[in-house]
N, C-alpha and C positions, 0 to 999 in steps of 0.2 A: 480756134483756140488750141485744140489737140496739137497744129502743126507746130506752133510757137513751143508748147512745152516739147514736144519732141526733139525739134532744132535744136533746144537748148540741153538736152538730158543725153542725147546719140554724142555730140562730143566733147560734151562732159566725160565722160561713162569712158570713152576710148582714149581720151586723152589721161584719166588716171589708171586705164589699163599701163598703158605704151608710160608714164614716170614710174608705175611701181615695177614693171620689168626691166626698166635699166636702171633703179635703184637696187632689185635685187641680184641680176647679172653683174655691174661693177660695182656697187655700192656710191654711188653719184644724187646727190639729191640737191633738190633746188636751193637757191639761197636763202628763199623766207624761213624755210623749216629745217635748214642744216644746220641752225644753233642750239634747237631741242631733239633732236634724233641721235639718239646712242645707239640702234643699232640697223642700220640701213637695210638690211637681209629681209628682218623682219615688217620693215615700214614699209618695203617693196612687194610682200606678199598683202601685206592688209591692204595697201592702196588699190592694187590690181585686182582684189576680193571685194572690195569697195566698188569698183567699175563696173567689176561682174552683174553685181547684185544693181547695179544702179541700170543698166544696161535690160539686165533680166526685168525687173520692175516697172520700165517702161516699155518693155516688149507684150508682156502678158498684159499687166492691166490697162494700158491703154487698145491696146489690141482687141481684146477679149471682152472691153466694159461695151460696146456698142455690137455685140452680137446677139442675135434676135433669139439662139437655141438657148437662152438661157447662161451660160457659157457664163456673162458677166457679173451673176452673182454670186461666182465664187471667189472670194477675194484671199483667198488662202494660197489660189497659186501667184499675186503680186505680192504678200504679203514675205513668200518663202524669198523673194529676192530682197525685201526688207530686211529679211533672217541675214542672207549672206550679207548686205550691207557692213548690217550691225557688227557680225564677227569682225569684217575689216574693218572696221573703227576703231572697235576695241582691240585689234593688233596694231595699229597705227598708233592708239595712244598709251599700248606696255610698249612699243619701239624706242618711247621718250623717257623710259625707265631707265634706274642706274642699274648698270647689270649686279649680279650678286657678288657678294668677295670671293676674291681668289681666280675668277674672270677678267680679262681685259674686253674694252669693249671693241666692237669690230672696228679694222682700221678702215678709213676713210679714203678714197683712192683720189 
């Protein structure tokens, strides 16, 4: 079972690393979500903080849950990759904000 969810969370995790970095290097984003994304810069850093955290949270807690020293009942250090998750989420969905007036919003390459 572990290996299934891992399969699925490792490139997961890298693949929204490697779209939030070339979202925020040229500002290039896919097509399902290039209708709601006003500012690419930002969708690129939350997505990749999104990866991060997704990445980290399947490193420690599946890692760390089947350790015998104890180790697995602290669920504060998967939980901190939850933390980062959550911030890139919540930069990924102000990304899809209108920016404020007297700002243009980033141009789109």
């Amino acid at each position: 079972m572990l290996a299934w969810i891992l399969g699925a969370l490792v490139p997961l995790g890298v693949a929204a690393i490697v779209l939030g970095v070339i979202a925020f290097r040229t500002g290039w984003v896919m097509r399902p979500t290039r209708r709601w994304v006003r500012r690419p810069r930002l969708y690129g850093v939350g997505a990749a903080l999104a990866g991060v955290g997704l990445l980290y949270m399947a490193a420690t807690y599946f890692v760390l849950a089947g350790r015998p020293d104890g180790l697995g009942g602290h669920p504060w250090l998967a939980l901190a990759g939850n933390g980062v998750e959550l911030v890139g989420l919540v930069m990924i969905a102000a990304s899809q904000l209108r920016p404020r007036r007297g700002r243009a919003a980033h141009p789109v390459a």
